[in-house]
N, C-alpha and C positions, 0 to 999 in steps of 0.2 A: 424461434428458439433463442433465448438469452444466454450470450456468453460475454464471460467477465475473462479477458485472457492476461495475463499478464508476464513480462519477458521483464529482461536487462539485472537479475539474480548474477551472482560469480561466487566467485573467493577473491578478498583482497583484503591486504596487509594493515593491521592497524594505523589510524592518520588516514588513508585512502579512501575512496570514492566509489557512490556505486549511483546510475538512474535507473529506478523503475519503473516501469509502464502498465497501465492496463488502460488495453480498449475494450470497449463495451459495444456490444452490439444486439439487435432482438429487443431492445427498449426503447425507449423516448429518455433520452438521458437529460433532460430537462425534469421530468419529473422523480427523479431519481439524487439521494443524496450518496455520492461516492465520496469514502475512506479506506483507509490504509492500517490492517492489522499484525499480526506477528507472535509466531507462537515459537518458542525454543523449545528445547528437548523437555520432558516432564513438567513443562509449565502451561499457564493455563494461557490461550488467548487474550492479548492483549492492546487496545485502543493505540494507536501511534499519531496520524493524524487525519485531517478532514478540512472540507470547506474552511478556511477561516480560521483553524485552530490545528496547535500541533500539542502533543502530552508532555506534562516538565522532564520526563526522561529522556527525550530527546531534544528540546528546543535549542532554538539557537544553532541547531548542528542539520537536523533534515526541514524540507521544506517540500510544500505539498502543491500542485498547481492544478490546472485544468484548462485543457486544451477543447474546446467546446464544440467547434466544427470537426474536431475529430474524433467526438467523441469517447474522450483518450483522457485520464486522469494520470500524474507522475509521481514520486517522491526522490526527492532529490537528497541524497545522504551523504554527507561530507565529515570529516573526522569518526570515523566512523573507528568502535571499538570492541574487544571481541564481543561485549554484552550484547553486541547488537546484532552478534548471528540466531540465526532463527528463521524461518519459513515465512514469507512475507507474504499475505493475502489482500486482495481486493475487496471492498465489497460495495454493492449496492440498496440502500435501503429507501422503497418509496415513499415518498412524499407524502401520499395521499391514500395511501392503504398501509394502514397499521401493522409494522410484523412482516411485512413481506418486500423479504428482501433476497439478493442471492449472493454467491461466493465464487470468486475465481479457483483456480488449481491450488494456486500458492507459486511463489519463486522463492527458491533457497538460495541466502546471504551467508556468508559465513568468512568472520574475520579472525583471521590468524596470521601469526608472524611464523 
């Protein structure tokens, strides 16, 4: 069974810091491309970052890694500002089979003074 779990969500204060986590498990995370999405209130789901690339809405501020032996993907969010609160999800999408992909729960970020 494949789960995408992801922790390290809070509340914290504009300028502040948050890491999040997902580990992956039930896959071969080698064949698998893990990113990092984000959906606010009424908004639609949105790309943040991945292998090798992070979106101009955040650059320079979060940064994405991959922990491989633990099969554990991060995103690492610094300056972080209220724009940035929103529901942070995981996701996995195969390599090698088109379309089939899966979703963690989400962890809720939320920045406010």
């Amino acid at each position: 069974q494949v789960r995408l779990a992801e922790s390290g969500g809070g509340s914290v204060q504009p300028g502040g810091s948050l890491r999040l986590s997902c580990a992956a498990s039930g896959l071969l995370f080698s064949n698998y491309r893990m990113s990092w999405y984000r959906q606010a209130p009424g908004q639609e789901r949105e790309l943040v970052a991945g292998n090798g690339f992070t979106t101009s809405s955040i650059q320079g501020r979060f940064t994405f890694s991959t922990d491989n032996a633990e099969n554990t993907v991060y995103l690492q969010m610094n300056s972080l500002k209220p724009e940035d609160t929103a529901v942070y999800y995981c996701k996995a999408e195969s390599r090698l089979i088109a379309g089939h992909e899966y979703w963690g729960q989400g962890t809720q970020v939320t920045v406010s003074s």
